[in-house]
N, C-alpha and C positions, 0 to 999 in steps of 0.2 A: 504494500500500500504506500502511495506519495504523500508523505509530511505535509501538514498545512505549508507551511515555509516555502517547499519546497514547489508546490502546488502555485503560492501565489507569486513565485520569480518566473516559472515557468509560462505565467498568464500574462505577465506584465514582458517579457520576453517578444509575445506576440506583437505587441504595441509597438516594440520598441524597433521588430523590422517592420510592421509596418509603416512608421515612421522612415523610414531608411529609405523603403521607396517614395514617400513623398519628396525627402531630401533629392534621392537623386534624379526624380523628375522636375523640379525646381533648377537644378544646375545639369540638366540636358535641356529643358527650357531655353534656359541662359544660354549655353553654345548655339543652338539652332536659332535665335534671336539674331545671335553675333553673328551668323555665317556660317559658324562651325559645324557642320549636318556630322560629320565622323564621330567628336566628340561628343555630340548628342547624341547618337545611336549608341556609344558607350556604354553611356549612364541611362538609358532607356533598356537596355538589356540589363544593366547591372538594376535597376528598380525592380523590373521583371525578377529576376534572381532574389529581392528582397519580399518581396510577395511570395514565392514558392518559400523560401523558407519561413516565413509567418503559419503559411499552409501546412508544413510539417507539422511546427509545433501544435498547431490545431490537431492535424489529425494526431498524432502523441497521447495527447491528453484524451483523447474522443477514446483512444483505443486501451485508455487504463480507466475509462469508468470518470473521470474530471469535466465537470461542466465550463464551458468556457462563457471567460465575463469580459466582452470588448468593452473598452471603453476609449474616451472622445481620441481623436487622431490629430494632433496640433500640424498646420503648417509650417515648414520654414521660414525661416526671419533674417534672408541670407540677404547683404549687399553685396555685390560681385563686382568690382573696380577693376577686376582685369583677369588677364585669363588662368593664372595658375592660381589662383585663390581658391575656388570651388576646387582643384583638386587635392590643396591641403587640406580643406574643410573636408574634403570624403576621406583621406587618411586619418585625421583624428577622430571622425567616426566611428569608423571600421577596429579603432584601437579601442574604443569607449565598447562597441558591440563586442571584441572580441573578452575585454573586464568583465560585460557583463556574463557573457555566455561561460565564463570562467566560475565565478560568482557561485554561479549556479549551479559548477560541477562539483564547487568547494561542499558548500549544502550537500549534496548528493551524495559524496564523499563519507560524509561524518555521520548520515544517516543509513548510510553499507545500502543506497539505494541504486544496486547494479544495474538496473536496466535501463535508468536514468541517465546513470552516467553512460550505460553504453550509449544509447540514443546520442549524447552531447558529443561523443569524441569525433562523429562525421562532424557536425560543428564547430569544431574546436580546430579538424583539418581544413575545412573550409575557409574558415577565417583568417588562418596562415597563407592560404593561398589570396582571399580578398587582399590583403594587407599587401601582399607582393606584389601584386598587381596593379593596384595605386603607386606604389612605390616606385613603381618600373615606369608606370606613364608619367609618375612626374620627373622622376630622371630623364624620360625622352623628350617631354618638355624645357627643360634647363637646357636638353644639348643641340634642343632644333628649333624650339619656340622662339625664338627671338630672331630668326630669319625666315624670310615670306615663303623662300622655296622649301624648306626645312621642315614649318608648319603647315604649310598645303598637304607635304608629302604623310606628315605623321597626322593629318585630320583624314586622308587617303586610306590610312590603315584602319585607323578606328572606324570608319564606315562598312571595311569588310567584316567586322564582328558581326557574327550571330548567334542568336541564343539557342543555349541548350539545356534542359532540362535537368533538373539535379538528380543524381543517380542513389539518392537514398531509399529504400524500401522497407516499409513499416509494416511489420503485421499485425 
């Protein structure tokens, strides 16, 4: 059985990627505003990806008997003055979801609630990858953003992104 505790990180969990995709549809907004269509399809797949895993945790909790309680979804409250900004703002994110999704392993942990924590460790690898992956565009940012052909060429890349669904399987 899931600990109250344990119960209401797991709920609030929900909120907080579905937040993640409002975030990162605010700052693919912003690129496709500015021009940027690659970078916008980015962060329009990476929103996507923030929804599918809100949907795990749903179904998670559906499938151990826990009723889920959404609650309200705040917008972003991003200025965006230039263009590497929103992708610090999604790295310090992605550090904040990876705390939390930690958090919760911690809980998990001390409550010997193995199936929890198994559930969390696809999360836990994911996250590592989320984090590299910001990491990386904004290193290709710093080494081609500030030249026109450099940023056509790396907003060129981010346009061939397509999504793919997450390969976790719950039973």
């Amino acid at each position: 059985m899931i600990k109250d505790n344990i119960y209401k990180l797991l709920n609030e969990q929900i909120n907080k990627e579905m937040f993640s995709a409002y975030l990162y549809l605010d700052i693919s907004n912003y690129y496709i505003n500015n021009g940027l269509d690659g970078f916008g399809n980015w962060f329009k797949i990476q929103a996507k990806e923030e929804m599918d895993h809100a949907m795990l945790f749903i179904q998670y909790m559906q499938n151990n008997g826990l009723a889920i309680k959404l609650s309200e979804i705040e917008g972003p409250e991003m200025e965006y003055n230039s263009y590497d900004i929103p992708l610090n703002e999604a790295l310090t994110h992605e550090r904040f979801i990876t705390s939390s999704i930690h958090n919760i392993y911690d809980f998990a942990f001390q409550a010997k609630d193995y199936r929890t924590m198994q559930f969390l460790d696809w999360f836990i690898k994911e996250q590592g990858e989320e984090e590299k992956n910001v990491e990386d565009l904004i290193q290709k940012y710093k080494n081609f953003g500030n030249d026109s052909k450099g940023l056509y060429l790396l907003n060129q890349e981010l346009l061939a992104r397509v999504y793919a669904p997450p390969s976790l399987v719950l039973d």
